[in-house]
Backbone as numpy.savetxt, mean C-alpha at the origin, in Angstrom:
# Nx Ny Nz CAx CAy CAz Cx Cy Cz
-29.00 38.21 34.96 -27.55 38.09 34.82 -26.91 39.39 35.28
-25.85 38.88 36.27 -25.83 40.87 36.35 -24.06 40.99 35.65
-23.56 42.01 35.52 -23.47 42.96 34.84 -21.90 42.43 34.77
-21.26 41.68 35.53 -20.15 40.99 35.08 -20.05 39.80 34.49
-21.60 39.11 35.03 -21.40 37.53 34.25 -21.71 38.06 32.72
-22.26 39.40 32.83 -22.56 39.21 30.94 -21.39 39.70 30.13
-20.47 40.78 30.81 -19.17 40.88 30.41 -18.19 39.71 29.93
-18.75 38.71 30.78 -17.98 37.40 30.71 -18.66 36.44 29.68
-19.42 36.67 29.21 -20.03 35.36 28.47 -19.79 36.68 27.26
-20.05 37.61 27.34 -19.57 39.35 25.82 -18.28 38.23 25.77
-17.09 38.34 26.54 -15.40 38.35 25.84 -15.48 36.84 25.28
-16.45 35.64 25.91 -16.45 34.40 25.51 -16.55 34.48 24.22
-17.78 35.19 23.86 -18.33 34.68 22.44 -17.13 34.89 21.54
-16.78 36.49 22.14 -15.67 37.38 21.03 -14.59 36.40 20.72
-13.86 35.57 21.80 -12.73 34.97 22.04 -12.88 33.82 20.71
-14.04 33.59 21.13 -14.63 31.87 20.54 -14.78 31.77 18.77
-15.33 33.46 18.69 -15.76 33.36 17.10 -14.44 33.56 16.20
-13.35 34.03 16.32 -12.34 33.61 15.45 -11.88 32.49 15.03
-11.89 30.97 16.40 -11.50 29.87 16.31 -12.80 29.59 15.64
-13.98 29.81 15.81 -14.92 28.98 14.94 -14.62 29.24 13.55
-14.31 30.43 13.16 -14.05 31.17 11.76 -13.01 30.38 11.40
-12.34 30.40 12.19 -11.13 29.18 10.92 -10.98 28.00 11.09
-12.00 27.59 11.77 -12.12 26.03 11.53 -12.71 25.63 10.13
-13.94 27.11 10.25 -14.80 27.06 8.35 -13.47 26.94 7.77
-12.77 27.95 7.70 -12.40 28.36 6.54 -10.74 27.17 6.11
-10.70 27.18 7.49 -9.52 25.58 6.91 -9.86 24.35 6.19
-11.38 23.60 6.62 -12.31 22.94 6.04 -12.99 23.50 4.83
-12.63 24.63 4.39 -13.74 24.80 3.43 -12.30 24.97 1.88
-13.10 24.17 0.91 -12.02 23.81 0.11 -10.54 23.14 0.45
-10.79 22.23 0.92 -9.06 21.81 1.15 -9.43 20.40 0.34
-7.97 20.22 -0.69 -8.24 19.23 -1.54 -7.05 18.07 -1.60
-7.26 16.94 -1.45 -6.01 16.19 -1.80 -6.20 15.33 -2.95
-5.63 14.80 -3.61 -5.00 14.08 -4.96 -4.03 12.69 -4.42
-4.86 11.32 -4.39 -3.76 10.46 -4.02 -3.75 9.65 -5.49
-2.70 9.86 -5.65 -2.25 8.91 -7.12 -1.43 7.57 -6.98
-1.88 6.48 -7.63 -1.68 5.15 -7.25 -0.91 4.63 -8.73
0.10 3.83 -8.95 0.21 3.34 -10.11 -0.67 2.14 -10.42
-1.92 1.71 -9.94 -2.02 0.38 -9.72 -3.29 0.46 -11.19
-3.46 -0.75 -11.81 -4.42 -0.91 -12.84 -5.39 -0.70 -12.76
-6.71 -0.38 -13.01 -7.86 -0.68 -12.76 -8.31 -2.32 -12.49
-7.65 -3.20 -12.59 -7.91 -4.87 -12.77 -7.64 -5.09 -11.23
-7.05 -4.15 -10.51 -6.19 -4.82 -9.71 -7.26 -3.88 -7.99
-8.10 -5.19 -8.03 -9.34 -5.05 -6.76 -8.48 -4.69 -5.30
-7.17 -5.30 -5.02 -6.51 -4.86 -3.57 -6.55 -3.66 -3.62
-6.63 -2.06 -4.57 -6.06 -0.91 -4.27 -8.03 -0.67 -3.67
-9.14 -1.27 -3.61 -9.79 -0.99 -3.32 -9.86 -0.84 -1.52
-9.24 -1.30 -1.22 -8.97 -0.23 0.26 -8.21 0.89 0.60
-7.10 0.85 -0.46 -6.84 2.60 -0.53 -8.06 3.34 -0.84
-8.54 3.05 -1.52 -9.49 4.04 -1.60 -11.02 4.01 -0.71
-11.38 3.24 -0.23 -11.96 3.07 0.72 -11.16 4.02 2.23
-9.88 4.06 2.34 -9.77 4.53 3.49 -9.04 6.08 3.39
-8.63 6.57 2.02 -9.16 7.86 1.45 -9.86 8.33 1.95
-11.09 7.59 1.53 -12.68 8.60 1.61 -13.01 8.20 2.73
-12.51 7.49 3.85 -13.10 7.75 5.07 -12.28 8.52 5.83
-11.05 9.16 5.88 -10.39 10.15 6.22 -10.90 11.32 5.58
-11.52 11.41 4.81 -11.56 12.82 3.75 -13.09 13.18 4.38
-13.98 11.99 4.84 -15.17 12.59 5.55 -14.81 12.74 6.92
-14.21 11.96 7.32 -13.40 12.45 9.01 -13.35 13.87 9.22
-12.36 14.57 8.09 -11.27 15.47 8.64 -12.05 16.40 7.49
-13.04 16.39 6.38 -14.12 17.54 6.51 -12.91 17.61 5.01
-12.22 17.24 4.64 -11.64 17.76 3.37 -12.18 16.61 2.11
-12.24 17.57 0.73 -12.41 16.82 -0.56 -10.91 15.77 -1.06
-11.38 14.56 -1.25 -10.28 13.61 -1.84 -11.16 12.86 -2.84
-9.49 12.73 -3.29 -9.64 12.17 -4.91 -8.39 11.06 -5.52
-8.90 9.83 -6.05 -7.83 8.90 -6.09 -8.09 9.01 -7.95
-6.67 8.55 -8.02 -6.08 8.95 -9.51 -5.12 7.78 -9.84
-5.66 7.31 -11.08 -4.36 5.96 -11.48 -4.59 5.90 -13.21
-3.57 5.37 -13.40 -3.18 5.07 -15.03 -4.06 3.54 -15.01
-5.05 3.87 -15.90 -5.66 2.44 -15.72 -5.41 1.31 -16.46
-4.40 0.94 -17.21 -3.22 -0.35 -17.30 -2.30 -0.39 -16.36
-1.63 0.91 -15.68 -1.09 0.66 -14.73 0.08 1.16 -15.36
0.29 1.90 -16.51 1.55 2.08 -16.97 2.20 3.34 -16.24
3.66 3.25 -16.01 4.30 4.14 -15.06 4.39 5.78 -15.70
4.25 5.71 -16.84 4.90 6.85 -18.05 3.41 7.70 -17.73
2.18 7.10 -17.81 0.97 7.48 -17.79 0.77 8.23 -16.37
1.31 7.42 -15.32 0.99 7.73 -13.85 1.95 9.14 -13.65
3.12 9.36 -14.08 4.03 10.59 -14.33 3.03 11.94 -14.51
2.59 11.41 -15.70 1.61 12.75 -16.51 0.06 13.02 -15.23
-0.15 11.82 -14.79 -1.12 12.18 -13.73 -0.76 13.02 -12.85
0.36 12.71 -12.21 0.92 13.77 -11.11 0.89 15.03 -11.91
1.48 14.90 -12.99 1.86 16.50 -13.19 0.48 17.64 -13.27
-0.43 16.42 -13.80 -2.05 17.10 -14.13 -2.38 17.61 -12.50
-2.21 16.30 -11.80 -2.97 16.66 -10.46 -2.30 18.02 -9.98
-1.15 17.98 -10.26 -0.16 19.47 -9.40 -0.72 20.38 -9.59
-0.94 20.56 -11.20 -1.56 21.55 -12.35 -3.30 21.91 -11.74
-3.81 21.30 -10.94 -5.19 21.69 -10.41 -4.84 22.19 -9.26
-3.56 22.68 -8.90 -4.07 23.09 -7.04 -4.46 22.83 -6.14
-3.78 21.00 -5.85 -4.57 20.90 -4.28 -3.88 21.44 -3.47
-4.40 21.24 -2.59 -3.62 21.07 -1.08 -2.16 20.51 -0.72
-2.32 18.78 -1.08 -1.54 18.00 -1.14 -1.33 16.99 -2.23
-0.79 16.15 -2.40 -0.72 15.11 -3.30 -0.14 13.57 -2.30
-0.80 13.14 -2.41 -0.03 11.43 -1.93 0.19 10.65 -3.50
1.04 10.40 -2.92 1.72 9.08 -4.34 2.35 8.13 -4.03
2.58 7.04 -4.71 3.42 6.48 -4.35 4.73 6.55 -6.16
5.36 5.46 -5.21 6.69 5.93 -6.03 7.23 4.81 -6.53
6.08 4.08 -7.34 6.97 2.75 -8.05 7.91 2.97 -8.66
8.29 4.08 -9.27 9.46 4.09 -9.97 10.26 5.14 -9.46
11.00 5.33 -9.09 12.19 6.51 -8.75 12.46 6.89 -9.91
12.76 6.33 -10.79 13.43 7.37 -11.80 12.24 7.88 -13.22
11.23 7.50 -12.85 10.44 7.96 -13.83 9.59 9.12 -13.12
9.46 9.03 -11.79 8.69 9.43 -11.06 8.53 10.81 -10.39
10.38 10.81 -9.95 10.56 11.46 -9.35 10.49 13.01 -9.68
10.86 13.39 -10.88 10.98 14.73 -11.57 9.51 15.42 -11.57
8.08 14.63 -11.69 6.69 15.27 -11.68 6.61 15.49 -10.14
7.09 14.16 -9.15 6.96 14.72 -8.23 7.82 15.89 -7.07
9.07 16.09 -7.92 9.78 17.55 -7.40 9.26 19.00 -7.82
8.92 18.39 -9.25 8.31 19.69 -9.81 6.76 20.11 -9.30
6.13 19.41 -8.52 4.80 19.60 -7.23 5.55 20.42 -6.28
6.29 19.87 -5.44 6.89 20.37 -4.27 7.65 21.73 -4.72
8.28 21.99 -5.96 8.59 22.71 -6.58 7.37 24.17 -6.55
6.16 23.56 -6.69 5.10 24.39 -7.22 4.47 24.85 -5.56
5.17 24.36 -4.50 4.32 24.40 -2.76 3.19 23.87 -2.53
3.40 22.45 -3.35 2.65 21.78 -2.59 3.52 20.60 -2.04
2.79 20.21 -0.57 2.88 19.13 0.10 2.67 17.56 -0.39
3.83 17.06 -0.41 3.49 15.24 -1.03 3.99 14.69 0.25
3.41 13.67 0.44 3.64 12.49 1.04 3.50 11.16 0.21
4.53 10.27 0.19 4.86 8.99 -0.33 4.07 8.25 0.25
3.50 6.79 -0.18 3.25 6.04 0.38 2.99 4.38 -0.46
2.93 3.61 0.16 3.04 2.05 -0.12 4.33 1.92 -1.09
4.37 2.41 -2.00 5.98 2.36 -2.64 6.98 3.53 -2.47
8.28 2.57 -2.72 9.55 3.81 -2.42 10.33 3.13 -1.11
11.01 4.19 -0.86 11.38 4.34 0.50 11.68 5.85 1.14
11.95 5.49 2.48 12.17 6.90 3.37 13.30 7.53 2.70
14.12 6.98 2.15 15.39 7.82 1.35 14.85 8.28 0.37
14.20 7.59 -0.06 13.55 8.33 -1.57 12.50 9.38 -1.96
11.81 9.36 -0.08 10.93 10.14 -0.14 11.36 11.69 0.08
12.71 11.15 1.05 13.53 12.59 1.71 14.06 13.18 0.35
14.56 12.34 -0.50 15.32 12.99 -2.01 14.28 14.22 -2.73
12.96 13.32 -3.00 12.21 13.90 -3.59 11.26 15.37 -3.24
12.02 15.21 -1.52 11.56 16.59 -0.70 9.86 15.85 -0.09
9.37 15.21 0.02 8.30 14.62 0.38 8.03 15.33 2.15
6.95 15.35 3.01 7.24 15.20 4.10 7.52 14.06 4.63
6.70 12.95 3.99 7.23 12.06 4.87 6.57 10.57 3.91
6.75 9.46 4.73 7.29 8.54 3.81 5.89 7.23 4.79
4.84 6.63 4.13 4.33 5.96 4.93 3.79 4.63 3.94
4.39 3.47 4.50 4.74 2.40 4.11 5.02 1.03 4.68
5.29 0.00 3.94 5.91 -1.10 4.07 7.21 -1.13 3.63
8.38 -1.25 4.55 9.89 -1.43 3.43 9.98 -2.84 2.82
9.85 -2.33 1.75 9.85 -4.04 0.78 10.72 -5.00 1.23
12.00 -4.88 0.98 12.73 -5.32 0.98 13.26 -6.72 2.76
12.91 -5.61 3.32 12.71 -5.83 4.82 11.61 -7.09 5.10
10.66 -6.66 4.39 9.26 -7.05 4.52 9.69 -9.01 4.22
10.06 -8.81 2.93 10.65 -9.62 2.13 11.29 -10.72 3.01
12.91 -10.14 3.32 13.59 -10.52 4.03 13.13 -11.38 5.23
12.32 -10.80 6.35 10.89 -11.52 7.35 10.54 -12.59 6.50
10.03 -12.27 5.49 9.27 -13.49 5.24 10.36 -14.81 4.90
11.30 -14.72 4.38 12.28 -15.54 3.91 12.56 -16.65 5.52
12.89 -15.96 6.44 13.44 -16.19 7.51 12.45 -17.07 8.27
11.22 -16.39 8.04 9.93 -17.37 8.47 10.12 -18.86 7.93
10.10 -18.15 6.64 9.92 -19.59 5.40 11.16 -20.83 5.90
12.08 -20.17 5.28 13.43 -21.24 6.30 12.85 -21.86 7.60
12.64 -21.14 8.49 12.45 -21.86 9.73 10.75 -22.87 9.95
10.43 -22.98 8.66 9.30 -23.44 8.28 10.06 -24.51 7.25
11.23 -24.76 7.08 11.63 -26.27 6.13 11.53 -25.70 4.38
11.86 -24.77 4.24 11.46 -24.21 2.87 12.98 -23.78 2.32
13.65 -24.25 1.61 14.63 -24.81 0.57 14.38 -24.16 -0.68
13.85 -24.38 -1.15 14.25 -23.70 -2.78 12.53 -23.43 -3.08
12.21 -22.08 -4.00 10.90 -21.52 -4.00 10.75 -20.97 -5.26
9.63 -20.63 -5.49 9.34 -19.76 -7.02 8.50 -18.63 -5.97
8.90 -17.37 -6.78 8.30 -16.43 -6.53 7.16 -15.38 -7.27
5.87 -15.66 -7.51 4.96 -15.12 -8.45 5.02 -13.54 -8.84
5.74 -13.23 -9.59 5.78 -11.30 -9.44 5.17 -10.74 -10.74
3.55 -10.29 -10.32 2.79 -9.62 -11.29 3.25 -8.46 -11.89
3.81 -8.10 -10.84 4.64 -6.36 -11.25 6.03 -6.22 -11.40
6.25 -6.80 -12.87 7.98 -6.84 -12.83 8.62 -5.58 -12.89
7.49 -4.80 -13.93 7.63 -3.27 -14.35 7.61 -2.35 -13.03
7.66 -2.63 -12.29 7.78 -1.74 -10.67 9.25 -2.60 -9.57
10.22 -1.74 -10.10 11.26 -2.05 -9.04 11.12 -2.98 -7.64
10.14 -1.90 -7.16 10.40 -2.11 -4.99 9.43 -3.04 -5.21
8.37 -3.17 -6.20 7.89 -4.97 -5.87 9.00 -6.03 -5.81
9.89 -6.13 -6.84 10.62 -7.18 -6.94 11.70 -7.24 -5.42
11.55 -6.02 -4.52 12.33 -6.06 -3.97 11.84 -7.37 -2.71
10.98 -7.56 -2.59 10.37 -8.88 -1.77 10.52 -10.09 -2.07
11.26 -10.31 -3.25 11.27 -11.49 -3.59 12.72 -11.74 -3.51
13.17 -10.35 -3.22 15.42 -10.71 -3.41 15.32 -10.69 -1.46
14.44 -9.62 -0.93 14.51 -10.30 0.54 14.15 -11.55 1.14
13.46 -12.05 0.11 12.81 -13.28 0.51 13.96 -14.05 0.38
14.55 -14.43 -0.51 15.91 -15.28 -1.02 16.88 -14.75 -0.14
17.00 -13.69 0.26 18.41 -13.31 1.61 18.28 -13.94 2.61
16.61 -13.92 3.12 16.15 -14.70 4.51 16.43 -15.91 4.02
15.92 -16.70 3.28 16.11 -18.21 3.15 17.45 -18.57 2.43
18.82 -17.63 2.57 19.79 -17.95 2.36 20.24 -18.34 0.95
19.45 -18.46 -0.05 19.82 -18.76 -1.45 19.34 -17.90 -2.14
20.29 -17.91 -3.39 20.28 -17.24 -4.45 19.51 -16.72 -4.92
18.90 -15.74 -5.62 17.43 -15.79 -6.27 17.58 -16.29 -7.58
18.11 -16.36 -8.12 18.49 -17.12 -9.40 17.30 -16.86 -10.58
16.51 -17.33 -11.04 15.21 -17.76 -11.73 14.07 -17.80 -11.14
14.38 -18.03 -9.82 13.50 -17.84 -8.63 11.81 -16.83 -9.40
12.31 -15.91 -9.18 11.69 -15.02 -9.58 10.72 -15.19 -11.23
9.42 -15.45 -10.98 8.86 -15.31 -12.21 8.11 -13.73 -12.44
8.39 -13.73 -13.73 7.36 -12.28 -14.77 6.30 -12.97 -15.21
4.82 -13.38 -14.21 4.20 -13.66 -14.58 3.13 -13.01 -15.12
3.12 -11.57 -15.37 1.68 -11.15 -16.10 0.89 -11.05 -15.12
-0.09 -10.28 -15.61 -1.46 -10.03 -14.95 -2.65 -11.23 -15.27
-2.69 -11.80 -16.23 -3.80 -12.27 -16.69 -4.11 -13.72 -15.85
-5.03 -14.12 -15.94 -5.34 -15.36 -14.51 -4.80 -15.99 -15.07
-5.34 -16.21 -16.01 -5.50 -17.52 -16.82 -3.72 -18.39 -17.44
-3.06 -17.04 -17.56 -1.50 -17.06 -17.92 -0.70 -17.47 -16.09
-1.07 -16.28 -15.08 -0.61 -17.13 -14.42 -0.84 -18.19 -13.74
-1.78 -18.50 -13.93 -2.09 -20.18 -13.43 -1.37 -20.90 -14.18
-1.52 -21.22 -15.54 -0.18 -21.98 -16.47 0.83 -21.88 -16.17
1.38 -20.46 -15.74 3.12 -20.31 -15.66 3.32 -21.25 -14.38
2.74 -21.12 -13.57 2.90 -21.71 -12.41 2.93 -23.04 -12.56
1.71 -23.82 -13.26 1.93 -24.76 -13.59 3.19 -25.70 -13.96
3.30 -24.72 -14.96 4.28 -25.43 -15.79 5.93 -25.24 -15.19
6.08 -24.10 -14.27 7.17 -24.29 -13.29 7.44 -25.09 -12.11
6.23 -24.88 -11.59 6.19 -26.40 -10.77 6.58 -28.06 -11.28
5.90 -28.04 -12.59 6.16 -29.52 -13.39 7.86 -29.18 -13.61
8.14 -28.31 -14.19 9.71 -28.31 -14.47 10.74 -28.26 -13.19
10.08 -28.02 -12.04 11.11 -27.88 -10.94 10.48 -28.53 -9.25
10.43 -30.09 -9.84 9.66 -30.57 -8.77 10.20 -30.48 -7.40
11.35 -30.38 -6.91 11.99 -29.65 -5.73 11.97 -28.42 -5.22
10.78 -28.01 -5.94 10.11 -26.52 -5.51 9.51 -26.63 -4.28
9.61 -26.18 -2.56 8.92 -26.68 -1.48 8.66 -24.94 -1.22
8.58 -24.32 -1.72 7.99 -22.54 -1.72 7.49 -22.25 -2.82
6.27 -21.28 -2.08 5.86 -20.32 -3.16 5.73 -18.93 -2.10
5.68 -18.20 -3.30 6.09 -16.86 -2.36 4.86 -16.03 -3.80
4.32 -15.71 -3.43 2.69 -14.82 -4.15 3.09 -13.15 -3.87
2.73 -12.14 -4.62 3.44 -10.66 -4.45 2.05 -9.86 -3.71
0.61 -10.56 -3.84 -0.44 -9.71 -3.91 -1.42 -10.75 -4.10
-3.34 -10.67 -4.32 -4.06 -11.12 -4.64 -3.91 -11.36 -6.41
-3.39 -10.39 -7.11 -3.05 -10.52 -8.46 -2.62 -11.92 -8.76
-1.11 -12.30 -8.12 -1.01 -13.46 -8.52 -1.06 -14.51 -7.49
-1.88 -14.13 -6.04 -1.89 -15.15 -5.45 -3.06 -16.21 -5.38
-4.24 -14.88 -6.32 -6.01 -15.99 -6.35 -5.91 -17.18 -7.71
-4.44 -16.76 -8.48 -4.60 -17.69 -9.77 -4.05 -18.94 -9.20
-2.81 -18.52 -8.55 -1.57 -19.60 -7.96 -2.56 -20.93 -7.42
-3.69 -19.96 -5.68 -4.37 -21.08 -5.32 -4.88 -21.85 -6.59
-5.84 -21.58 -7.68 -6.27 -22.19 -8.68 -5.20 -23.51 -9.64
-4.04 -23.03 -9.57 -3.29 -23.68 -10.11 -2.91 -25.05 -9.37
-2.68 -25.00 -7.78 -2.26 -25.91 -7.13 -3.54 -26.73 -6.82
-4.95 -26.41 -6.79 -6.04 -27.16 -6.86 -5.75 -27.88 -7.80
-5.68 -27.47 -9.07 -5.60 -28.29 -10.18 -4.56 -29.26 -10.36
-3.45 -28.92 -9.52 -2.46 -30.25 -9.42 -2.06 -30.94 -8.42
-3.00 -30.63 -7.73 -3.04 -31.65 -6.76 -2.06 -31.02 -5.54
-1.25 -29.87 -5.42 -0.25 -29.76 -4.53 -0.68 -28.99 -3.43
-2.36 -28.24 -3.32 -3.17 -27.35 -2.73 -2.93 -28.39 -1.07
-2.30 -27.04 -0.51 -1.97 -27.82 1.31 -0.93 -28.63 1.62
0.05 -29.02 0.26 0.66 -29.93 0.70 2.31 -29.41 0.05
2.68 -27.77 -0.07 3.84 -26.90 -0.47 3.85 -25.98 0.51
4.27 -25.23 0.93 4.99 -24.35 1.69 4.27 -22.85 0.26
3.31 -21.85 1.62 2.82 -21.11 0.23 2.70 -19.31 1.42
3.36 -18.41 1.00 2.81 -17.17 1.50 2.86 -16.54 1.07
2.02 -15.17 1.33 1.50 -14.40 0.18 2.08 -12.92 1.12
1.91 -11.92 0.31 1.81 -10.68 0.44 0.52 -9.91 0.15
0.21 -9.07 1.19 -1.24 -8.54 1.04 -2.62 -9.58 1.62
-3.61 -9.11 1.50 -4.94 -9.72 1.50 -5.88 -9.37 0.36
-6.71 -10.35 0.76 -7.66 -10.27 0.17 -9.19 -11.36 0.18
-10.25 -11.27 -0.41 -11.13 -12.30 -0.15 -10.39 -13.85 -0.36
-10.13 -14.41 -1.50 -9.60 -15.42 -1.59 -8.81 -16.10 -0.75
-7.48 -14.76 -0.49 -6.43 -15.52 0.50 -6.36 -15.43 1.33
-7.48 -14.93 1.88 -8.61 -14.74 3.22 -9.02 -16.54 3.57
-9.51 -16.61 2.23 -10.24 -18.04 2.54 -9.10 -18.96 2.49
-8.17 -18.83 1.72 -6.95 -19.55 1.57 -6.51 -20.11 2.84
-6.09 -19.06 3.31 -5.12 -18.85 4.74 -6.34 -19.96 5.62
-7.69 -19.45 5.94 -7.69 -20.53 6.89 -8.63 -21.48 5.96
-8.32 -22.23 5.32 -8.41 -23.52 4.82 -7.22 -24.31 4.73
-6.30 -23.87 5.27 -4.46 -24.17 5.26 -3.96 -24.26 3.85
-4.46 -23.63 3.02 -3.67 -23.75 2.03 -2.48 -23.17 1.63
-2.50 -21.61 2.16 -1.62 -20.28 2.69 -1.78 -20.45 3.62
-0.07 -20.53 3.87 0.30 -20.48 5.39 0.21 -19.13 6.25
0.38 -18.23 6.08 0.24 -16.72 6.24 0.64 -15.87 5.07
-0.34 -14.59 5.75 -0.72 -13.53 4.55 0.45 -12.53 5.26
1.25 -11.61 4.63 1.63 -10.59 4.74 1.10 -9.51 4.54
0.80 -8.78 5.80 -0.29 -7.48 5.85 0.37 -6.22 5.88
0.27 -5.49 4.84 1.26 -3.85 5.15 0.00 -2.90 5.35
-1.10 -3.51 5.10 -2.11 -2.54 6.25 -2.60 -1.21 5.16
-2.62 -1.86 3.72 -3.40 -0.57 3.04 -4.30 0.66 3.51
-5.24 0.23 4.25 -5.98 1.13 4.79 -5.48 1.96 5.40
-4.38 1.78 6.43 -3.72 2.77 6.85 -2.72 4.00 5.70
-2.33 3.54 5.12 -1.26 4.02 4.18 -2.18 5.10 3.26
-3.74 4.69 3.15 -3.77 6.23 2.44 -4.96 6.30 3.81
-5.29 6.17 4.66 -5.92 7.04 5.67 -5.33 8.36 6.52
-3.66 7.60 7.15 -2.79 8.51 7.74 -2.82 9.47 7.33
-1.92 9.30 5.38 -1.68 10.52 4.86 -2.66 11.68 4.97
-3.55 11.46 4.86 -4.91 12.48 4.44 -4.92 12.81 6.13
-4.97 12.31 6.87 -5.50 12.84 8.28 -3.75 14.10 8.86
-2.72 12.87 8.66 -1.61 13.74 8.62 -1.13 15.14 8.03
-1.95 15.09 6.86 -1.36 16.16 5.92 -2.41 17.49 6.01
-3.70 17.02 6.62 -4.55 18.08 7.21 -4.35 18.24 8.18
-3.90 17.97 9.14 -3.65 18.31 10.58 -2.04 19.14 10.49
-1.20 18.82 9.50 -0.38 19.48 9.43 -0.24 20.76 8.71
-1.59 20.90 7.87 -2.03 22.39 6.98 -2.70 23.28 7.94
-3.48 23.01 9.13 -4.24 23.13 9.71 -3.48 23.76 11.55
-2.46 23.02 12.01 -2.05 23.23 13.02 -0.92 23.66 12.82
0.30 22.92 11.53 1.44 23.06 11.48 2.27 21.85 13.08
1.22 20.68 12.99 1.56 19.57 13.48 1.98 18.45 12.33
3.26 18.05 12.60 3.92 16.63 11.63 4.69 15.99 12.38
4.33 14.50 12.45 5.39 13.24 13.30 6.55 13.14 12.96
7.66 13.27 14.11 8.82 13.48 13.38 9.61 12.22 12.70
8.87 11.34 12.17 9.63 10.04 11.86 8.35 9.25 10.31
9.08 9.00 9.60 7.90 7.66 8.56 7.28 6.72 9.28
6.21 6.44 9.35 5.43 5.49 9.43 5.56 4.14 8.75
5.49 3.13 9.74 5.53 1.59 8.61 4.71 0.77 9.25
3.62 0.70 8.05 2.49 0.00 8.15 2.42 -0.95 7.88
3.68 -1.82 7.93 3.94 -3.34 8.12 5.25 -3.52 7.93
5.83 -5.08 7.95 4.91 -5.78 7.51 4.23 -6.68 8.73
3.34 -7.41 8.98 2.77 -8.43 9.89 2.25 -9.37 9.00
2.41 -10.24 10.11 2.28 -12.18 9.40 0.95 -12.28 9.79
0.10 -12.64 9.18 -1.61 -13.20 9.42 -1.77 -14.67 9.13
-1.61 -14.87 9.98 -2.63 -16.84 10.09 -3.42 -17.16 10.30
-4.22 -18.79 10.23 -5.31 -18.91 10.74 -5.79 -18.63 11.85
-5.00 -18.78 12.68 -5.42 -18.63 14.28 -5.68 -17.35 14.63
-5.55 -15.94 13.58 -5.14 -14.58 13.73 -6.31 -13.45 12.84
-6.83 -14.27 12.47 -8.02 -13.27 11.24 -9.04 -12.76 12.09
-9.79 -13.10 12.81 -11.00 -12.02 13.75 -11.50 -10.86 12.35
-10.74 -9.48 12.58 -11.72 -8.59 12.08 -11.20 -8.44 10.34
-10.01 -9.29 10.77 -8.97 -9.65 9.25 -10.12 -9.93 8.12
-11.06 -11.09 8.84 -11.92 -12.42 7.92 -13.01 -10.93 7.69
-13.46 -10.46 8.45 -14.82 -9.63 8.22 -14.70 -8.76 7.05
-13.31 -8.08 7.14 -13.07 -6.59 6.34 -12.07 -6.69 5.42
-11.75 -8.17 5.00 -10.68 -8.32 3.74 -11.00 -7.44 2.77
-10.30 -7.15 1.98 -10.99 -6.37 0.86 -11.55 -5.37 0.90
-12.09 -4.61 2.19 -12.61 -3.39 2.54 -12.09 -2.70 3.07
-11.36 -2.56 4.40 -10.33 -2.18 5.08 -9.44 -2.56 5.32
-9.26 -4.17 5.14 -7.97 -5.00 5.42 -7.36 -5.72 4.01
């Protein structure tokens, strides 16, 4: 080698070993905290967390998912404040409640750390709370789509299954749903509980009381695996006007057995993958997209499942 190429490969290494040095040292300890209000009962948040931890081995950082396991909002408050109280990096949350919510999560951002919102809330709510950024489904919107579908599908008057009455921006899909299909929400709207077994009855027994029911409108797998059960049992399975929000195994199988007409997909996996890849690349480079992300909503039908049918419940 003579005596300039080794000068040249000397300034390479020199140049090279700082960027290797803080690639360690950006990767080494970086922690995020995504906090979910969702129950332990409730199997759909199992692709948030599935796509957590495949961003968190991606991008070389420790993650950690955190929930009140009834699902109570007062409980999920005190989580944030704990998680702040350990020092990550970041925090993802979502924001079923604005007004219960919001004060643990100012007092984070308060403390310098980075939150990002996600699956509940909105972009206004995320900007209030000082968030960077906001990555989601807009309920309401979401809602609204589906209504408009439904109408132009012969659908007149509907019941709407809502497991999560205690969470605002759920219910907000069921007042867009009634804007798209032009009527009232009236009663529309049921507080059916978590439990199968309750909402299969409620359903029941609303259907028997309101036989000019030609909709159903399902919030999630929560109350959409009891609903199918309910309409088996009375005979109305394939033959009502039925769509759901979310996926899952069941309404996986639902959808193409025609029983559900389409699934509404806001694309969980994405919603806590982004954050985590976003919020390290933005600790890391001081790179952030200048706009919220919305990871739905999209209509899934039979004709439309491919990698839908494979990875329900896992990634989809």
């Amino acid at each position: 080698m003579t005596s300039l190429m080794k000068k040249m490969a000397l300034a390479a290494t020199v140049a090279l070993t700082p960027l290797l040095a803080a690639g360690t040292v950006a990767a080494e300890g970086e922690k995020y905290v995504l906090v979910s209000h969702a129950p332990d009962s409730d199997s759909w948040w199992n692709t948030i967390k599935n796509g957590i931890a495949l961003a968190g081995e991606q991008m070389g950082v420790d993650v950690e998912y955190r929930n009140p396991p009834t699902g109570d909002i007062a409980d999920m408050a005190r989580i944030i404040e704990q998680a702040a109280a350990s020092g990550p990096n970041g925090i993802i949350t979502t924001l079923a409640d604005f007004d219960v919510l919001k004060g643990p999560i100012m007092n984070a951002v308060d403390q310098g750390i980075d939150v990002i919102i996600m699956n509940t809330g909105t972009p206004d709510q995320a900007r209030e709370v000082g968030a960077l950024m906001y990555v989601g489904q807009p309920e309401y919107d979401a809602g609204y789509a589906a209504g408009l579908r439904a109408k132009s599908e012969g659908v007149t008057k509907f019941l709407c299954v809502n497991h999560a009455i205690q969470q605002p921006t759920v219910g907000e899909r069921c007042r867009g749903y009634a804007d798209g299909l032009g009527v009232d929400l009236g009663d529309a709207m049921m507080d059916s509980g978590v439990d199968p077994s309750e909402i299969k009855n409620k359903v029941l027994a609303y259907l028997s009381a309101n036989p000019d029911v030609d909709g159903i409108l399902t919030l999630g797998p929560v109350s959409a695996d009891p609903t199918i059960a309910a309409l088996e049992e009375n005979g109305m399975s394939g033959a009502i006007h039925f769509g759901t929000f979310d996926l899952g195994e069941e309404i996986v199988k639902a959808i193409k057995g025609g029983v559900i007409n389409w699934g509404i997909d806001q694309q969980p996996f994405l919603q806590a993958y982004l954050p985590v890849v976003v919020m390290t690349n933005y600790h890391r480079y001081g790179v952030l997209p200048g706009n919220n992300i919305n990871s739905g909503p999209g209509f899934v039908t039979a004709d439309g499942l491919g990698l839908i049918e494979q990875y329900a419940g896992e990634y989809r």
